[in-house]
N, C-alpha and C positions, 0 to 999 in steps of 0.2 A: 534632515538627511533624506535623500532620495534611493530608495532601496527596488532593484529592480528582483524578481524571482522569477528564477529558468525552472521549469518543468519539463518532466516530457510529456506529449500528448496522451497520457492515460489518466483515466478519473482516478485512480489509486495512487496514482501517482501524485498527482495535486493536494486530495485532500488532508493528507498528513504533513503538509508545507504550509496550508494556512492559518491553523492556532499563531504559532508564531507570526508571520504575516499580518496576522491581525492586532494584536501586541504590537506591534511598531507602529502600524495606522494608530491606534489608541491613544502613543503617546507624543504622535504629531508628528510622527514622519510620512511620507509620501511614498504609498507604495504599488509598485504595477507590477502585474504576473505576465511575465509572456512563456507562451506556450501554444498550441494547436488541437484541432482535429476534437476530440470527445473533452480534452482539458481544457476547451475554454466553457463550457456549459459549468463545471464545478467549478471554477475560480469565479466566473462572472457573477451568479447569487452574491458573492462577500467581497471582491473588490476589483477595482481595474482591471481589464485584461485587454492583451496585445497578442494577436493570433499574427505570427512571426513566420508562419508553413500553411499559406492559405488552402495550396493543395494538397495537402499531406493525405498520405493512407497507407495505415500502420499495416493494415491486411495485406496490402501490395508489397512490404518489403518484408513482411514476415514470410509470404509465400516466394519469394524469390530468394531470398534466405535458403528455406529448406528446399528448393528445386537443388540449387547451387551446392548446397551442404547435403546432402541426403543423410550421410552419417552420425553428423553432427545432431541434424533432425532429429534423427530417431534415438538420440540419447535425450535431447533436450525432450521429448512426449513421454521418455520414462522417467525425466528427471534426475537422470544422471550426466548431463552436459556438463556439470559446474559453471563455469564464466566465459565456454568456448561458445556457445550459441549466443548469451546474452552481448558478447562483445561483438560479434557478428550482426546482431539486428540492433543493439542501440549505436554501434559506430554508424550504420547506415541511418539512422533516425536521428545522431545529430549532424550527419553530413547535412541532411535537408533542413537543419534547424538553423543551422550558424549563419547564413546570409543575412537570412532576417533577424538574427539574436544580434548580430554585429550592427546590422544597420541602425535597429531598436536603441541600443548603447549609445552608440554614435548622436542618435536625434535626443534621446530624452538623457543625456549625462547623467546616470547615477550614482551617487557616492558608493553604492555597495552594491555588489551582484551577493544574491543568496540563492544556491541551487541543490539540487538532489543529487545523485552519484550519478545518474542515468540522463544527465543534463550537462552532459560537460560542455556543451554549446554554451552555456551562461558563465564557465569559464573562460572559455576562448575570448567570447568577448568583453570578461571584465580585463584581461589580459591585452586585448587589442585596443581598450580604450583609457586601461593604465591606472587603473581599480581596485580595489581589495575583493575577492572573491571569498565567502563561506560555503562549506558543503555542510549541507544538510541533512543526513542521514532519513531516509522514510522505506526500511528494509531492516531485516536482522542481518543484511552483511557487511562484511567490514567493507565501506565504502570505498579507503581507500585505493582496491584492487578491484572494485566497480571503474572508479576514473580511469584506474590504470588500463585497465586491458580495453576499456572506450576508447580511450583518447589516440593508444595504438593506430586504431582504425584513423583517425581522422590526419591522416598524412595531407588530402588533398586541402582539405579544408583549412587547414593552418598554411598552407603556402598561399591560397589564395587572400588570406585574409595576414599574410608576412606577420607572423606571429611565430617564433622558432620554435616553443614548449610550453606546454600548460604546467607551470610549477605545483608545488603543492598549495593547500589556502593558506589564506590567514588564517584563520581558524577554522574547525567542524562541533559540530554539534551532534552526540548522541541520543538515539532514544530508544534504543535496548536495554530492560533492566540489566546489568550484570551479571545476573544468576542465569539468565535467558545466552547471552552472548555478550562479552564484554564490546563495544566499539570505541574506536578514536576518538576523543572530542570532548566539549563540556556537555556535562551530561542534563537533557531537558526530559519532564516529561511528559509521555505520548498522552494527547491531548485529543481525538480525530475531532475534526469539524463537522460538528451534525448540519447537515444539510437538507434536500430535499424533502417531503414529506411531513406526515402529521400522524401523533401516534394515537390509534384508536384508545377511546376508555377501558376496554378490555384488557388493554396490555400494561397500561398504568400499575397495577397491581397482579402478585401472585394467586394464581389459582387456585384450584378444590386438589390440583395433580401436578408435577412438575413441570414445566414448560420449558420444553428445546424449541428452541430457534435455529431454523436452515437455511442457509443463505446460498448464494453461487456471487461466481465469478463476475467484475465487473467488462470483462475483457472477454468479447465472444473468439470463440475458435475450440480447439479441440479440448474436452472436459469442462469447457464450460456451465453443463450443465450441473455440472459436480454431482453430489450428492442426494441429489434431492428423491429420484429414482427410487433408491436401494431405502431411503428411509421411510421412501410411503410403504414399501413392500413389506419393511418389519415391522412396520406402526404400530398393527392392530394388536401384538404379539407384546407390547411393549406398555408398562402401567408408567403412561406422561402424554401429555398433550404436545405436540410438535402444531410450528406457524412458519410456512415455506413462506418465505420473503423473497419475493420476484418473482416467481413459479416463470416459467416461459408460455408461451399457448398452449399448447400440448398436456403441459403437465396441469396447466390451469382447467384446461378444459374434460380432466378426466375425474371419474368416480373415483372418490379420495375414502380414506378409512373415515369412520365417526370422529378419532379423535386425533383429526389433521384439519389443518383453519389454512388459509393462503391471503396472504396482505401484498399490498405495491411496495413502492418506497417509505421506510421508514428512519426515525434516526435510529440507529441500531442500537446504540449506546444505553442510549433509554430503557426502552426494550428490556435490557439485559439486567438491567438494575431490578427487574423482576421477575425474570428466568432463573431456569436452572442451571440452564449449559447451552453451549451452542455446536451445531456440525455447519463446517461450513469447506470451502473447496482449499484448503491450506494458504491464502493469499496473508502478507503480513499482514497488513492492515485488519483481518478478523482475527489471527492469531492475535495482537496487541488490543483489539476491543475486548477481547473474553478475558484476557488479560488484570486490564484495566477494571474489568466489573466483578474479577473477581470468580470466575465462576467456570467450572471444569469444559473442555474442549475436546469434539474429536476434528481433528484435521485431516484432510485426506492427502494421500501420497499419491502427487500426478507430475504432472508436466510442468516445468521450466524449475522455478523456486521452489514447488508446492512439496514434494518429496527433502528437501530441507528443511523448510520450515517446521513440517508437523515433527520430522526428527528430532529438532530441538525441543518442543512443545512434551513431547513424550519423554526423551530423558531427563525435564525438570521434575515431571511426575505432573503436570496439570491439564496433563490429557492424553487420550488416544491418538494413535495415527492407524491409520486404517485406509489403503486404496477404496475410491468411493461403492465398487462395486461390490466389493466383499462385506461393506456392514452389514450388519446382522443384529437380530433382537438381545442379542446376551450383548454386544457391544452397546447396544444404547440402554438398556437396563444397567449396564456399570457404569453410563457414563453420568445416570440420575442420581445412584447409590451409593458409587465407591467414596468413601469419606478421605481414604489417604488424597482421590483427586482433589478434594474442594478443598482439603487442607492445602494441597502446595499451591493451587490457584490464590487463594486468600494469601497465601507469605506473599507471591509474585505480585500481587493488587498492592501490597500494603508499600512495595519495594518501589513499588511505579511515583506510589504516592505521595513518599518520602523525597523524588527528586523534583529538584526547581521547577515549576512551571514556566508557561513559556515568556510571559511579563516579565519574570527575574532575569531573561538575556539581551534585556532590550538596552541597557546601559553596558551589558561586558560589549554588546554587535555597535554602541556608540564609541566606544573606544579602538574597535578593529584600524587597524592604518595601513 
């Protein structure tokens, strides 16, 4: 079976699409990712990729976006847009995506398109080439009101490419625990593909002190810097070792507390398996690795999804939400200590654990018709 997978050009986006991906390569299917722009660097490490939007540039239609929408804008930077900004910049990101997504179909016939919500370009053209499409969930939202208010946008694209509607899939695939957010689909679980980098001997194992880990955003633009700021300020103030993963220049290049360490790329996952907790800028994909490891979380409340996310995050009870600028030493001292967090972190780890991994969809995705 030839499986083609629609991304969209964001590294977040990809990464939570190839466990599975990878499970069908393993079991001797043939599979290419196409996608663009910063998504073909994380696909390419682990398997085929077809950059389908040679010129793409997300920066360009996101700032044209909020010229256009100013409104709109300024809900989506406090995180109160819901799906009106997001359908605004991914209907425009897969206007740019479907010629090559179609052409892509068209030359390499795949038995299956497998795509994300934010990829309804890999719909269109399993549609245009007469295919079974999966959506793939890699978000805590219910997908199917991702495609929906996507696919809205893409009026021009479907007449160009005489396709009358993007039906619903053949099937979806969830990978939110239930207790987190139920979604549509068979339920897999979230599995991230560790990627880039090498994890130092130091982080292999728990320390003398608890050890937060602080990440940021894969996605430069506004908050990206996330949290990292506000956490060196309370550091000193705060009995636990914190390790900034990716620091930027600026932050990298300043006098940092005694008990603040700054690392490149790592696999995060790892990492965490000997952490305490992590602060990270509310993106899924760290909400579901703290998740996954089990281990208490503050998220912060920003821009686009990120004020959703850590909402959910908080009322499970397995972490803070906290806007990045307001942390403070009494929020990272509860976030080493409070034991009700790393109780409900642990139920939500074990919940994850309990569902099929992503090997057990590889014969329901051989049956898809």
């Amino acid at each position: 079976m030839r499986v083609l997978v629609a991304s969209a050009p964001l590294v977040g986006h990809v990464l939570p699409l190839l466990p599975l991906s990878l499970a069908l390569r393993d079991a001797g299917h043939e599979v290419l990712v196409a996608t663009a722009a910063d998504g073909l660097g994380a696909a390419r490490a682990a398997l085929p990729v077809r950059d389908v939007a040679p010129r793409f540039d997300f920066g360009r239609i996101a700032r044209r976006v909020m010229v256009r929408h100013p409104l709109i804008a300024r809900a989506e930077l406090a995180g109160t847009g819901g799906t009106r900004g997001a359908a605004l910049l991914f209907g425009q990101v897969n206007d740019e995506l479907a010629d090559g997504m179609v052409a892509l179909a068209e030359e390499w016939s795949p038995d299956l398109v497998l795509h994300e919500p934010f990829a309804v370009a890999g719909a269109l053209a399993a549609a245009r080439v007469g295919v079974p499409a999966v959506r793939h969930e890699n978000s805590l939202f219910d997908g199917r009101e991702l495609v929906r208010v996507t696919a809205e946008r893409l009026t021009d694209a479907l007449r160009r490419h005489r396709v009358d509607a993007i039906g619903p899939p053949a099937a979806a695939i969830a990978v939110s625990p239930p207790s987190l957010i139920a979604q549509d689909g068979w339920p897999m679980r979230y599995d991230a593909y560790v990627g880039a980098g090498e994890l130092p001997d130091w982080l292999r194992e728990p320390g003398p002190r608890p050890r937060v880990l602080v990440s940021r955003s894969t996605v430069t633009g506004p908050g990206s810097a996330g949290p990292m700021a506000a956490v060196v300020a309370a550091a000193s103030a705060v009995d636990a070792e914190f390790v900034l993963v990716r620091p930027d220049r600026r932050m990298s290049a300043s006098a940092l507390p005694p008990n603040v360490r700054t690392v490149d790329w790592i696999p995060l996952p790892a990492a965490l398996s000997a952490g305490a907790a992590l602060v990270h800028h509310g993106g899924a994909g760290s909400v579901l690795a703290a998740l996954v490891a089990g281990v208490p979380q503050l998220a912060t409340v920003g821009a686009g999804d990120r004020r959703y996310n850590a909402t959910l995050v908080a009322d499970r009870g397995a972490g803070i939400a906290v806007p990045a600028r307001k942390i403070t030493a009494p929020d990272l001292t509860r976030l080493v200590t409070d034991a009700a967090l790393a109780d409900a972190a642990g139920q939500v780890s074990r919940e994850i654990a309990a569902m099929p991994p992503p090997a057990a969809l590889v014969a329901r995705l051989e049956s898809v018709r």
